[in-house]
Every structure is written in C-alpha cells, then in structure tokens.
C-alpha positions in Angstrom: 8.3 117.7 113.7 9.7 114.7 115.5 11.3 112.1 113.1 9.2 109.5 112.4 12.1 107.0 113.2 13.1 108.6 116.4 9.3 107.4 117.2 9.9 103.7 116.2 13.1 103.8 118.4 12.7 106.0 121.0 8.6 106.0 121.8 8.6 105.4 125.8 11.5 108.1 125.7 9.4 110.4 123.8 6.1 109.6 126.0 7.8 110.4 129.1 9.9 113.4 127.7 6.7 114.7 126.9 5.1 114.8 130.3 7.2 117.7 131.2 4.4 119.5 128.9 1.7 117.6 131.4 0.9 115.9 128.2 0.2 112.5 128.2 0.7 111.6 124.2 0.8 107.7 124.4 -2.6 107.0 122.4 -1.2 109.6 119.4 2.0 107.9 119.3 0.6 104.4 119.3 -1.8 105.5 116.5 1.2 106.9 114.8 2.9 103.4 115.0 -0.1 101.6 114.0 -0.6 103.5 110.8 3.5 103.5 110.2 3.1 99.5 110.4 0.5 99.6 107.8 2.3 101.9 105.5 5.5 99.8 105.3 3.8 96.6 104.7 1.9 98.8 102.1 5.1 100.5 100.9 6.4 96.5 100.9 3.2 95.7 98.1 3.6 98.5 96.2 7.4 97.6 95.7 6.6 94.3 94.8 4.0 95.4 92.5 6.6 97.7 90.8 9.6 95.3 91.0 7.5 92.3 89.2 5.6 95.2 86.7 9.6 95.8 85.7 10.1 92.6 85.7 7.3 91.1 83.0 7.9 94.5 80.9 11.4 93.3 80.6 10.2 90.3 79.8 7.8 90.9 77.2 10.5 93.0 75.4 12.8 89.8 74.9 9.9 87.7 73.8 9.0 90.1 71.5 12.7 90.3 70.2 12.4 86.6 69.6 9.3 86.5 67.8 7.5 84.6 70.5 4.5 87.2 70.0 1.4 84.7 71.5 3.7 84.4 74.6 4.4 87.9 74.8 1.1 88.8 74.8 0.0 86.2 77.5 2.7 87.5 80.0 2.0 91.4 78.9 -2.1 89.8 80.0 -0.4 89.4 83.7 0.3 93.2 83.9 -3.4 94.0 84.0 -4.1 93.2 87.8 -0.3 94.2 88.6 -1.4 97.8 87.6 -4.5 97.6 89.4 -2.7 96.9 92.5 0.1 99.1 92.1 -2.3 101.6 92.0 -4.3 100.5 94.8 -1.1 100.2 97.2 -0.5 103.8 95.9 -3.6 104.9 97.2 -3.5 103.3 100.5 0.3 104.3 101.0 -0.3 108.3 100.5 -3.8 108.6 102.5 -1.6 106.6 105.5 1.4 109.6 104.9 -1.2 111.9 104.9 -3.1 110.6 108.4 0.5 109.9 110.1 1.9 113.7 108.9 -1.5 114.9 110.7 -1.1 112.8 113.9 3.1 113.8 114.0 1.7 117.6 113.7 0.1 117.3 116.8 3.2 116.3 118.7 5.5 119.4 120.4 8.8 118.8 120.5 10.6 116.9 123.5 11.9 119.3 125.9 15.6 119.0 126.9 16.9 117.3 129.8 18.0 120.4 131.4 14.3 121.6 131.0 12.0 120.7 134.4 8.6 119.6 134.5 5.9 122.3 135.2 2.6 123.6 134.3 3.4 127.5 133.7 5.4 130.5 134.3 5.5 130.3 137.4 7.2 126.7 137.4 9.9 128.7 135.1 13.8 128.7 137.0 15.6 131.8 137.4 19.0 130.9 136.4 20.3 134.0 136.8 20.0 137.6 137.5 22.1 141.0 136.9 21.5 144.5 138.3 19.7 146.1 140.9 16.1 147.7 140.9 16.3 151.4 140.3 14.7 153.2 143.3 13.5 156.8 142.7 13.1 159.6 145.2 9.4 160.5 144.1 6.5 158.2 142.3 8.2 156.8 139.0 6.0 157.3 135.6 4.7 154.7 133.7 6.1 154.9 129.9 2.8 155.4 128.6 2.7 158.7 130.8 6.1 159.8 129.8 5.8 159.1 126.0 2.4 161.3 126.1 4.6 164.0 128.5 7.2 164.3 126.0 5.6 163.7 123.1 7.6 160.5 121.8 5.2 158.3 120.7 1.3 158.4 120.0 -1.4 155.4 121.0 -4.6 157.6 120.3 -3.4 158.3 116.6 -2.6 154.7 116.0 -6.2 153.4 117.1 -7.2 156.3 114.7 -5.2 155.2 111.5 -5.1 151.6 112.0 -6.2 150.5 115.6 -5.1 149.3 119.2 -1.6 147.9 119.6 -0.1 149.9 116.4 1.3 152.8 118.2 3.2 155.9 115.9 6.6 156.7 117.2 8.0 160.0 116.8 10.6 162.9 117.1 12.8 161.2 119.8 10.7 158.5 120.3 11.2 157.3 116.5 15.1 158.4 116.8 15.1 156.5 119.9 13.6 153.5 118.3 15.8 153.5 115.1 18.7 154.3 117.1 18.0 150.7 119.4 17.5 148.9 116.0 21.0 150.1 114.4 22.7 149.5 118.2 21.6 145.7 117.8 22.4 145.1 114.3 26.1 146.7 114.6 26.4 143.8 117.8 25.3 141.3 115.5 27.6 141.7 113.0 30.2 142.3 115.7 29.6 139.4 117.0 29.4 137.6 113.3 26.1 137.6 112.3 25.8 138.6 108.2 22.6 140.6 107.7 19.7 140.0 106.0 16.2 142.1 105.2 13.8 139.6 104.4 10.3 139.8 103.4 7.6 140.5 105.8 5.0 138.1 104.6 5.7 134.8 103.9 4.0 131.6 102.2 2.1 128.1 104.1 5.4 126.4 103.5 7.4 128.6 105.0 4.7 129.1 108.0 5.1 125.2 108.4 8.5 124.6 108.0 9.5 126.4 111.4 6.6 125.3 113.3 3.8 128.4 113.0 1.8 126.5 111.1 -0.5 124.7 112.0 -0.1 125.2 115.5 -0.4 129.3 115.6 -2.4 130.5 112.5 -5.1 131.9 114.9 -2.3 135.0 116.1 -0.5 135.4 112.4 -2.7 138.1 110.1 -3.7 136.2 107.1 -3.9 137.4 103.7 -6.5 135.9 102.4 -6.2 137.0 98.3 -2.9 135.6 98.1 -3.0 133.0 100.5 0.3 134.6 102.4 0.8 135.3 106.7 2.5 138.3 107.9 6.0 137.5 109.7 5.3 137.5 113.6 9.0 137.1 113.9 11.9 137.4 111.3 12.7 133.8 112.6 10.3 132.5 110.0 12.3 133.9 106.3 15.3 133.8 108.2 15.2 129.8 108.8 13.2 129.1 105.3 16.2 130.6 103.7 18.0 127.3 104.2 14.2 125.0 103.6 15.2 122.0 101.3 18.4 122.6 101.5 21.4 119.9 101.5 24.8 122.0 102.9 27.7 119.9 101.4 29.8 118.8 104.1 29.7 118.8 108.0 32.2 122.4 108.2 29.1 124.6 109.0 28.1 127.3 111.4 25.7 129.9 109.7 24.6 132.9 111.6 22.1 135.2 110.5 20.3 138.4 111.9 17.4 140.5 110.5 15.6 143.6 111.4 11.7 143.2 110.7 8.5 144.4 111.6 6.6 142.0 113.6 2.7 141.5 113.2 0.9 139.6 116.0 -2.7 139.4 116.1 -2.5 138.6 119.9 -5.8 136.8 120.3 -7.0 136.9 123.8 -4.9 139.4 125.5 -6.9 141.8 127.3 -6.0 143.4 130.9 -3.4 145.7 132.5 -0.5 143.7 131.2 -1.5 145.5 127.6 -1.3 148.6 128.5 1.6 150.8 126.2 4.3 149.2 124.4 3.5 146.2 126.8 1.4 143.8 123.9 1.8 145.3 120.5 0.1 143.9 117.4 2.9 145.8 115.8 6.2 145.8 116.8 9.9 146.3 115.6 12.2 143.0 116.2 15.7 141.8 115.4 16.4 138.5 115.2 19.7 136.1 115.3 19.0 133.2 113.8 21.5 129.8 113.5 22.0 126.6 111.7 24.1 124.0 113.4 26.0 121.1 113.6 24.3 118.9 116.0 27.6 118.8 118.5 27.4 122.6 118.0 23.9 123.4 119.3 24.7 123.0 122.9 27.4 126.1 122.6 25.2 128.2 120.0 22.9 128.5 122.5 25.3 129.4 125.1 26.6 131.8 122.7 23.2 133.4 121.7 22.6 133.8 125.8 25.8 135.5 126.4 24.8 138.1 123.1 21.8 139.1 124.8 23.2 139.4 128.1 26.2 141.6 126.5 23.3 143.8 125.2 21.3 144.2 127.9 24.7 145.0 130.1 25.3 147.9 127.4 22.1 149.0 127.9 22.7 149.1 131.5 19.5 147.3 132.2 18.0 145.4 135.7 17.4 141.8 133.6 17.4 138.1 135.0 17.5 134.6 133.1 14.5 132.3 133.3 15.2 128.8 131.7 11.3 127.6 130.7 9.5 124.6 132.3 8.1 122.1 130.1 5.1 123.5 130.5 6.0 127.4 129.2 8.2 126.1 126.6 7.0 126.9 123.1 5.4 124.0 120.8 8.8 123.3 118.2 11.4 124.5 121.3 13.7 121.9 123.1 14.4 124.9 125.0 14.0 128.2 125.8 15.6 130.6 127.9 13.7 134.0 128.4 15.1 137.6 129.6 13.3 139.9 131.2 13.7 143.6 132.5 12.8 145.0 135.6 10.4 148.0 134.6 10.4 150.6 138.2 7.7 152.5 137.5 5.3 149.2 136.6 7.1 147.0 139.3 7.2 144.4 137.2 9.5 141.6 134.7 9.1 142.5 131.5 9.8 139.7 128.9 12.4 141.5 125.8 13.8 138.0 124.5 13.4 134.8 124.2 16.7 132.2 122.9 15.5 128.9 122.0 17.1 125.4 120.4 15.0 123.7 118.5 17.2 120.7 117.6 16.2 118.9 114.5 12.8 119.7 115.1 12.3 122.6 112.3 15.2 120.9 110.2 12.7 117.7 109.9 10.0 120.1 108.5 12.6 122.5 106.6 14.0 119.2 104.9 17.5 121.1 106.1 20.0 118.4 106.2 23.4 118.5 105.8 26.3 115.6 104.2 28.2 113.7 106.8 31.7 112.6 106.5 30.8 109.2 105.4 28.3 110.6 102.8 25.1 110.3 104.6 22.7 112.5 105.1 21.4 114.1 108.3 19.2 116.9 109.7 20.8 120.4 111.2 20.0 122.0 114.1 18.1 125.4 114.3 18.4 128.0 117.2 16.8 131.8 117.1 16.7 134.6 119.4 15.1 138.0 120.2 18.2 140.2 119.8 16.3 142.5 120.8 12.4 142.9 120.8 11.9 147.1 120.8 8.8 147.8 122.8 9.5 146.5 126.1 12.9 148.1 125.9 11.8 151.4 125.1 9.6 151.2 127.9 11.9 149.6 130.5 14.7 152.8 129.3 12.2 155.4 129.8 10.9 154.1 133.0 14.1 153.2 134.5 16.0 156.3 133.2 13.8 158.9 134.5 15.4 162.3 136.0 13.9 165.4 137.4 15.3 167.0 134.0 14.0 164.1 132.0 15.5 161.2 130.1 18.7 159.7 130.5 19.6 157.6 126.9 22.2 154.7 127.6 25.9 156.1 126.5 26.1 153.8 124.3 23.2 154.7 122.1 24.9 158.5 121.6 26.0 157.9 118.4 22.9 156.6 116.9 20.2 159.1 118.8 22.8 162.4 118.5 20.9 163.3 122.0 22.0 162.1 125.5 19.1 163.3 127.2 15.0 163.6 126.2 13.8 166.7 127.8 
C-alpha cells in the first residue's frame, strides 16, 4: 500500500507513475485527499476535545483538594458535551480511516523508472537472453507424451483423486522432482539464504500484508471453517514472518528461502497453454525472499537475478530476461523481471520465475519498519523470487533433453536423482 504521506507530497508523481499501468487514478487519489483533509481537521477536534477533557479533570481534582466543591462540580458540568464530542470526532475519525484504507487498496504500486509504459506482455523488454534453441533430428515430444511414455508422472489419476491441474509424480518423475527441490535449496543456502518450512495456509492478515488480499482472493483456495487461504506462493509466510516488526538498527540484510507447495485456483485459464505441467492448481515452489535497507534494494534485486540465472546456467537451460511493462507488472510490484525457458518440443517461452521489488509497498501493510541512525522510524524494503517454480522446469528438461535412448538429467542434478539418464 502506497503511504498515505507519499500521496500528500508526491500526488501528480504518483498519477503519472501510474499511467504506465494505462490507469488513470486521479479521481481515487483526489478522493483520498479529500477524505485525509477531513480526518486531520477531525483528528485536530478530537485532540482538542481530549486535551481540554485532561485539562478540566485536572482541574476539578484541585478544586476538590481545596474544598471548593460547588465549583468543582460546575466545571466537572462542562465535561458533559466535551465527552459527547469526543466521542463524536471518534466516530467521524475511524469511518474516514476506514473509507481512505478502502480507496488506498485500490491503488497498485508505482512502477519503477526503469519500468516502460505498456498494455501487456507483449510491451514486456527482453533484457537479455542465454543459450541456443535445441534442434532435434526427428519430431521432439511434448512432456506430457514423455511423462505418460516413461511412466513419470500421472494426469489421469490426479483428475481421479483430486481433479485437473493436480498431477501425481512418480518413480523418476517424483526423484526428479525432489531432486530439483534439494538442487535449489543447497544454491540458496550457498548463496546465503537460511531456510525456512513454513505453513501452507495462512490467515487474512497475512493474505493482506503482502498484497494477496484483497486484490487476488478469487485464485487463493479459501477455507471457509477456519477462515484461512492456502499459500499460492511461500512469499506470503516468508514476508509475514517480519509483519509488525521494528528491526533495531539500520545494519540489516535478511534473506530467506522456503520450499512449499503452491495452491492456485487459476480462475479462467482454459486453452492449449494448460496443457501438462504448463498451469498447475498444484505445484512445488521455492522461494527467496528479502528484507532491505532502502539503499540496498536496487543491488538485492540484481543479486536475486544473477541467482536465477546461475541456476538456470547449471541447469544448462535455453532462458532469456524480460523486465515487465507497466502494464504486466503485478499489483504490489515496483518491478518485475521474469525468466522464461525455451521448451523445443512446444516451441515456445515458458515462464519458471518471476523476481520482483516491491519497495515499501508490502512493508507499509506489513507495518515492517526498521530504526534509523537518528532514532526514527522508517519502512524496509521487500523483494521475492521464484528460485525455482518445478513444473515448467520439469517439462522444459524433458523436452529439451530428449535422446534416442531417452532422458538426459542435468550433471549437476547426479547426486540428488542417483540416475543420469531416464530410459
């Protein structure tokens, strides 16, 4: 959420930041500064109110200490409407917090400078791309052919047991998958990351402190008995970790990673591009996750970028760098920078991470703040990653790996499968 006095300061900033979304939010804004004019000269009132209320109570404690009981009672008389007020201004001051906090909701964050103006995807920049497309003497398979061929993972038995988009992995295809998982957490704690299993359903607060809710409750299952959301990403109970918390001093960089589940209701996706492990409403994640100083976020990024890139290299994968267009970039993202994979037998990007800053965006809704050197608060900055997202991967490896004898796994993945080939 935007600060409230980053809108009194910075509102034609804000307004035109914005249109890189092809948002025009000039009438929410000035509604948001009409209502925030009201509540200060209410918030004024109800101060006053208090301050005098104080002030006569005071009062009518020395006049009763000097026996002056008749004038005691005429001033303690005067508190009467004082109360009445006070409670009126009280009123008026939390309905206005209330009907500003619902108008701020509505307000994405502002994109980053380096982020261009565009309507979609296809406005996205390529900043950068690594590899070459694998070429293959005969037609390639599709990795919902080879997984059925060799018997890795199973689409028609998830529909049976649960339904569409919760596939069942196994023999190599489950070794394969918790080989990839164990590969990406050893490279996040390489690369300083401590680990963390959190839980995989989490509570409204924690839903609205990193920006799901209220803007994405239509794709997060809902449990409606206990009035709890399944995690759609491990970003969520990663970042609500640190929710209403004050770190002491401005000497922080925390870095955390998490393997998790991921539930995704995926709410009008239909069509080719769902085919396989291409839209899951189950899938398997890890996630990097930072808190920053806000002269730090610009090279946490960068560092998060080169992470995934190291990974992918590993993984001796066909990938390229998009940085997101205002309009692609998600709602609480300042920016975003996706990776994709080349899959050879679909001919096609396939999206495997996205790395985002969120500046103080989540921090204003987390209440994450942090003590500056002159004993002030101010808000951190959050940053997250796919590090990586499993389905896509699997696929883009058994597509692009593909022999006449079967498939190739990465070298470095050895260790962790105990195979080199799946035959």
């Amino acid at each position: 959420m935007l600060e409230i006095q980053r809108i009194r300061t910075d509102k034609e900033s804000i307004i035109e930041g914005l249109k890189k979304r092809n948002i025009d939010v000039t009438p929410i804004v000035d509604n948001i500064l009409e209502k925030d004019s009201r509540w200060r000269s209410a918030k004024g009132e109800l101060e006053n109110c208090s301050a005098e209320l104080n002030r006569i109570a005071k009062q009518v404690g020395e006049l009763f200490q000097q026996g002056k009981q008749e004038e005691a009672n005429q001033a303690k008389a005067q508190t009467a409407v004082l109360k009445e007020n006070e409670s009126a201004y009280k009123e008026q001051v939390k309905q206005l917090e209330d009907e500003i906090n619902q108008l701020m909701y509505q307000l994405p964050n502002v994109p980053n400078e380096q982020v261009k103006a565009g309507k979609n995807e296809l406005d996205n920049e390529t900043v950068e791309e690594v590899g070459s497309k694998t070429t293959f003497s005969g037609k390639a398979l599709p990795h919902w052919e080879i997984t059925q061929k060799y018997d890795l993972i199973d689409f028609e038995l998830g529909v049976k047991v649960t339904g569409a988009g919760f596939p069942i992995y196994k023999g190599k295809g489950a070794k394969l998958q918790r080989a990839l998982i164990a590969f990406f957490l050893d490279e996040a704690h390489k690369a300083g990351y401590e680990e963390f299993i959190p839980p995989l359903v989490v509570n409204e607060a924690s839903g609205f402190g990193t920006g799901q809710l209220p803007d994405k409750e239509g794709q997060m299952y809902y449990v409606n008995e206990d009035d709890l959301y399944l995690i759609p990403t491990a970003e969520v109970p990663l970042t609500n970790i640190y929710r209403d918390v004050l770190l002491p001093n401005e000497d922080f960089s925390i870095k955390m990673t998490g393997y998790t589940p991921c539930f995704r209701r995926e709410a009008g996706s239909y069509g080719k591009d769902v085919r396989g492990l291409n839209r899951l409403h189950q899938f398997d994640k890890v996630e990097i996750v930072r808190i920053e100083h806000p002269d730090n976020s610009a090279r946490a990024l960068d560092e998060m970028v080169n992470h995934v890139k190291g990974l992918l290299a590993k993984l001796g994968l066909h990938y390229r760098i998009l940085r997101l267009c205002g309009g692609d970039t998600g709602f609480a993202s300042a920016m975003t920078y996706d990776f994709e994979v080349f899959s050879a037998a679909q001919e096609k990007w396939l999206e495997v991470s996205s790395v985002s800053r969120f500046d103080t965006f989540q921090a204003n809704r987390l209440k994450l703040r942090f003590k500056t050197a002159d004993k002030k608060t101010a808000l951190c900055h959050t940053l997250n990653g796919s590090a990586l997202a499993l389905p896509r991967i699997v696929a883009a490896l058994l597509e692009n790996n593909q022999t006449e004898d079967g498939i190739k796994i990465p070298e470095v993945l050895h260790k962790y499968t105990g195979f080199e080939m799946i035959s």
